[in-house]
N, C-alpha and C positions, 0 to 999 in steps of 0.2 A: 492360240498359244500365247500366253503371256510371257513379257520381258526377261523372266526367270527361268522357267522352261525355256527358251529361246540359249539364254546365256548353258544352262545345263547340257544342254545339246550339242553346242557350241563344245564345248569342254569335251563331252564324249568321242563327236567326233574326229577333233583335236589329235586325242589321246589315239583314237585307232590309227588314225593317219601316223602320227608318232611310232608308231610300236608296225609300221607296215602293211597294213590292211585300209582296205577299200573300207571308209566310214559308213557307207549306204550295205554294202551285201556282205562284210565283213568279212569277205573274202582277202586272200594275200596277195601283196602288189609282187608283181614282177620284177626282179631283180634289177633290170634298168630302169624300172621307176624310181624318178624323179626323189619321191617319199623315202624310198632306200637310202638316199645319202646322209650321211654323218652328220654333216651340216645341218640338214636338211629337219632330221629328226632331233637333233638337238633344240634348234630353235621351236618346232613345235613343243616339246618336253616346255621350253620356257614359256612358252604360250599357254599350255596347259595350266601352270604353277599362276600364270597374271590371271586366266580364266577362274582358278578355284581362290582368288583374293578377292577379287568382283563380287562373286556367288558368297564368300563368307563376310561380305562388305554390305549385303542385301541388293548387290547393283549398282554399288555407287562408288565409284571411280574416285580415286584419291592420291593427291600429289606423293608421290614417295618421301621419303625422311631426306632432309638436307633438297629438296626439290623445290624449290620455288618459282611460281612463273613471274616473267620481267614485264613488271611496273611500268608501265606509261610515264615519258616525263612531266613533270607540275606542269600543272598549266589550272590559272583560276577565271571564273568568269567576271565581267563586273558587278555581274548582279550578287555573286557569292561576296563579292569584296563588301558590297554596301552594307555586309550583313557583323563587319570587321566589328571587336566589341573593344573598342579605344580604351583604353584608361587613363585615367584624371590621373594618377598618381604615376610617376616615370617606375618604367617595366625595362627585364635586361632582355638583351637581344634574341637570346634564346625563348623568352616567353613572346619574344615577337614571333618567331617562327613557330612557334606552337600554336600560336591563336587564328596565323595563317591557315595552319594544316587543320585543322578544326572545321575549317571551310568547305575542304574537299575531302575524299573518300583518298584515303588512305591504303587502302587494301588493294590499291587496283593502279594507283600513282604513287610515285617516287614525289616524297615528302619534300617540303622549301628547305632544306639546312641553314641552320645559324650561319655557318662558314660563310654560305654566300653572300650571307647578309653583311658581314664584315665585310668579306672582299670587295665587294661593291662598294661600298662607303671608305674602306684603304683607297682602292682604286682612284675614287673622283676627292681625295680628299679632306674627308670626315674625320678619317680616325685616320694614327698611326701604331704602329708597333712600338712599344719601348720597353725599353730592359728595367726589372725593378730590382731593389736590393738584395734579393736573394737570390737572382740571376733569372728567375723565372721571366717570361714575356706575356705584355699585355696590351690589348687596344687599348687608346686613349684618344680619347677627340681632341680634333687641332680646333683652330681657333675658330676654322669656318663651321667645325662639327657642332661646337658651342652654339655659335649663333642661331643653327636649327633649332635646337633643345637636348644637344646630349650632352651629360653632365657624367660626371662621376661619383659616388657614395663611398662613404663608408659606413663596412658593416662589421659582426664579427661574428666568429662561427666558433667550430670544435678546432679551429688550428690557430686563432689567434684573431686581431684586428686586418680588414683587407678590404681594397678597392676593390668596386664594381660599375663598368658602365653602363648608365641608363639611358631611357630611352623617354621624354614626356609626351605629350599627346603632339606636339608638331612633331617634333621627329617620328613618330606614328606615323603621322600624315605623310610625313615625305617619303620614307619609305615605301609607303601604299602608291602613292604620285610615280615612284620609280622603280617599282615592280618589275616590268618589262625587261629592265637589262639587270635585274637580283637573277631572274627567270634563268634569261641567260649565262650567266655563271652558274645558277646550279644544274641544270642541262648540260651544261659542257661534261658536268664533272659526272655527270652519271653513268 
């Protein structure tokens, strides 16, 4: 008997049980049996209905809608790291965390967030928060941040001319250097 048949079967006698009957001689249970109860036949009914999604799935089990299973938190190897692809020309924070996650398998781990990348470098720091003229807030390296290689640009887009902090190849590196406790802030927060 193959997987399918197996699962068909399964289903069938599911459904007898369900409905009060002995699955094998399909005969009727006895009123104090167990199978009689409410509860009891209800949840097989449900059983039934997950048994005939399997079978119309070809067997193959699948997350429900809004179902996601929980992600392992980050964690890189060193050997993934040597694989890091640096850029000569200063990158923003967020394409740092991108090119981290690039490293490991995504589908299965909880991804490096930018945030922590900040925080981290708030933290010890690198950057600070500050208010700009239109009240909005932004990192901005302090002086020791400078000294690594984070600078600031400007660019301009669809809303006007605007800072952005970058990131050159030492600040790359140091970040890479101080992974360990990035790790841990975004673990905390997961």
């Amino acid at each position: 008997m193959n997987e399918m048949e197996m699962l068909e079967k399964a289903r069938l006698w599911t459904e007898r049980m369900a409905r009060g009957f002995d699955p094998v001689t399909e005969e009727a249970a006895g009123e104090a049996d167990c199978i009689n109860k409410v509860e009891v036949s209800r949840c097989l009914f449900y059983v039934c209905g997950v048994l005939d999604k399997v079978i119309a799935a070809g067997g193959a089990v699948k997350a429900g809608r809004g179902v996601k299973p929980k992600k392992r938190p980050f964690e890189i190897t060193q050997e993934a790291l040597d694989g890091f692809a640096f850029s000569k020309a200063p990158i923003t924070i967020s394409e740092m965390a991108k090119r981290n996650n690039d490293l490991v398998d995504t589908e299965t781990m909880a991804g490096l967030k930018y945030a922590s990348l900040t925080a981290f470098l708030i933290r010890h720091g690198y950057l600070e928060e500050t208010v700009r003229a239109d009240g909005g807030r932004s990192k901005t390296p302090t002086e020791r941040g400078r000294a690594i290689g984070i600078t600031t640009e400007e660019r301009s887009g669809m809303r006007g001319i605007y800072q952005v902090t970058v990131y050159d190849r030492e600040a790359q590196q140091f970040i890479l250097d101080n992974l360990d406790g990035v790790i841990e802030i975004n673990n905390s927060k997961a």
